[in-house]
C-alpha positions as a Python dict, from the first residue, in 0.01 Angstrom:
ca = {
    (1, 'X'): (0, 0, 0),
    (2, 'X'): (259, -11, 283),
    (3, 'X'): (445, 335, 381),
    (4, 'X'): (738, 277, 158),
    (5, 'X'): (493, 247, -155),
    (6, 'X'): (300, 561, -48),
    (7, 'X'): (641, 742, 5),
    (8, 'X'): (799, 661, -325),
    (9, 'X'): (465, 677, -570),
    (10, 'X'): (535, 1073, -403),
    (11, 'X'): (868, 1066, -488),
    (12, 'X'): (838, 964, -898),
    (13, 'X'): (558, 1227, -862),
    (14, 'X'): (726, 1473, -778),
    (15, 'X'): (1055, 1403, -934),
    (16, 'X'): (854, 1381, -1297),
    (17, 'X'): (695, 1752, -1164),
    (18, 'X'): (1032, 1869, -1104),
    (19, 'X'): (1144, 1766, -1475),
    (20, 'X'): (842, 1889, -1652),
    (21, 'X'): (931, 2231, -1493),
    (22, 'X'): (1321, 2241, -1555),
    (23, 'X'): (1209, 2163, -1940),
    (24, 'X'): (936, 2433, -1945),
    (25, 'X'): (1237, 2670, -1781),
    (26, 'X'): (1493, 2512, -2060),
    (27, 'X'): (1271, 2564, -2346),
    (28, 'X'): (1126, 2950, -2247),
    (29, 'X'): (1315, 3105, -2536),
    (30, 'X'): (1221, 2822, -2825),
    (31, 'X'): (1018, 2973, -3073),
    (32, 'X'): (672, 2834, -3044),
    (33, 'X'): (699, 2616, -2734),
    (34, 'X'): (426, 2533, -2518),
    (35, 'X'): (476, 2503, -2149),
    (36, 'X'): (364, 2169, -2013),
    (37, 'X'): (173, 2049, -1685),
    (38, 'X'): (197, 1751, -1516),
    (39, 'X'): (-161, 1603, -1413),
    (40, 'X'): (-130, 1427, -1100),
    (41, 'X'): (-414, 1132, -993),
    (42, 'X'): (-443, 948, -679),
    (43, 'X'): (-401, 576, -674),
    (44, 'X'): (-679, 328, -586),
    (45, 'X'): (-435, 175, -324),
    (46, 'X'): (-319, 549, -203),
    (47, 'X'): (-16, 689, -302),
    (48, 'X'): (-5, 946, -649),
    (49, 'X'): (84, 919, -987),
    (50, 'X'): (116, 1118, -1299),
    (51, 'X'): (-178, 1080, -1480),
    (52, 'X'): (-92, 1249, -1791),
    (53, 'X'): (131, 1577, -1915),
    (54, 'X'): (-50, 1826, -2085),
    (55, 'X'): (12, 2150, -2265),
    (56, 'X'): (-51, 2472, -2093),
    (57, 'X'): (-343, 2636, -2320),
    (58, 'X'): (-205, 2973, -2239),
    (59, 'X'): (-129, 3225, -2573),
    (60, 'X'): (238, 3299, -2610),
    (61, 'X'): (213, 3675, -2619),
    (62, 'X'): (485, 3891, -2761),
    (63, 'X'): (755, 3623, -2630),
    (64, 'X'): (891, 3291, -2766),
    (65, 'X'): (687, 3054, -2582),
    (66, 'X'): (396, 3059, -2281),
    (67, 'X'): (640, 2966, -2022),
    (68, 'X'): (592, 3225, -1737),
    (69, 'X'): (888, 3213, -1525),
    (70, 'X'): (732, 3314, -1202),
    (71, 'X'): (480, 3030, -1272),
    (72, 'X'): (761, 2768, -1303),
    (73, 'X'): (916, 2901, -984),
    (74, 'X'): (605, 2835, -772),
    (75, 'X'): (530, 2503, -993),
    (76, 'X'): (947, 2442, -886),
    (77, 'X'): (858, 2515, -520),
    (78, 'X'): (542, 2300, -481),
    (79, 'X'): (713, 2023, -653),
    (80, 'X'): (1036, 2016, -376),
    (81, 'X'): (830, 2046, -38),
    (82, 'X'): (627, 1719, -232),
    (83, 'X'): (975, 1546, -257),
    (84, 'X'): (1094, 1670, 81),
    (85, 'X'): (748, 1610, 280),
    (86, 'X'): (802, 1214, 104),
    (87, 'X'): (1145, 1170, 194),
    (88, 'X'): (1039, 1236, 582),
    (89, 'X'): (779, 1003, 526),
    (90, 'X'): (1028, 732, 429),
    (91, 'X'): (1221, 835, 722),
    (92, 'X'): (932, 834, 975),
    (93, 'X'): (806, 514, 836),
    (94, 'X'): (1222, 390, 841),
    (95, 'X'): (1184, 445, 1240),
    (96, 'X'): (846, 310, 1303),
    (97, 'X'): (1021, 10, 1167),
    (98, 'X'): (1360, 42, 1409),
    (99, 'X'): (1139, 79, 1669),
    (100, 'X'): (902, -265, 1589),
    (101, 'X'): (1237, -450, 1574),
    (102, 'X'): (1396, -334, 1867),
    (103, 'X'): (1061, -391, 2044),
    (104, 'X'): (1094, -789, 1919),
    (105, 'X'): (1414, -835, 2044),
}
C-alpha cells in the first residue's frame, strides 16, 4: 500500500472513531443506551480499519445510559491526534512526491 493508502485507511479510521464518540456523547441521556466502541484491526497490506463496533459491557448505574463523559473525551482526543498525525502523513508523503518531480526535471 503506497503512502496515500496508509494515510487515508487512518483517516476513515479515525473519522468513524470520531462519530462513534459524538453518538455515545449525543445519546448519554437516552434511557437505556449503551455506549459503543469502535474495534480497530490492522490491514494485511498496512494501513487500519474498523473491524467491528461493539457495545461497551459497562452497567448503566443510577444514570440513563453507560456513557462516561470523561471516557468519551479521552476516546475524542485519541481519535483527533489519529486524524491529525494522518493528515501530516499525507502531507509528508505530498512533498516526498514534489521533491521526486522536481528532482526529474
Amino acid at each position: 500500500m503506497d503512502v496515500v493508502g496508509l494515510a487515508l485507511s487512518g483517516l476513515r479510521a479515525s473519522s468513524a472513531g470520531l462519530a462513534v464518540q459524538a453518538n455515545n456523547v449525543a445519546n448519554q441521556l437516552s434511557s437505556g443506551y449503551k455506549a459503543k466502541r469502535v474495534d480497530l484491526e490492522a490491514e494485511a497490506s498496512g494501513g487500519v480499519r474498523v473491524s467491528r463496533v461493539t457495545e461497551d459491557p459497562t452497567p448503566a448505574g443510577p444514570a440513563a445510559s453507560n456513557v462516561d463523559l470523561a471516557t468519551e473525551t479521552v476516546q475524542g482526543m485519541g481519535f483527533e491526534l489519529m486524524y491529525k498525525a494522518n493528515l501530516k502523513v499525507l502531507q509528508a508523503g505530498d512533498e516526498l512526491m514534489k521533491a521526486t518531480l522536481d528532482l526529474k526535471a
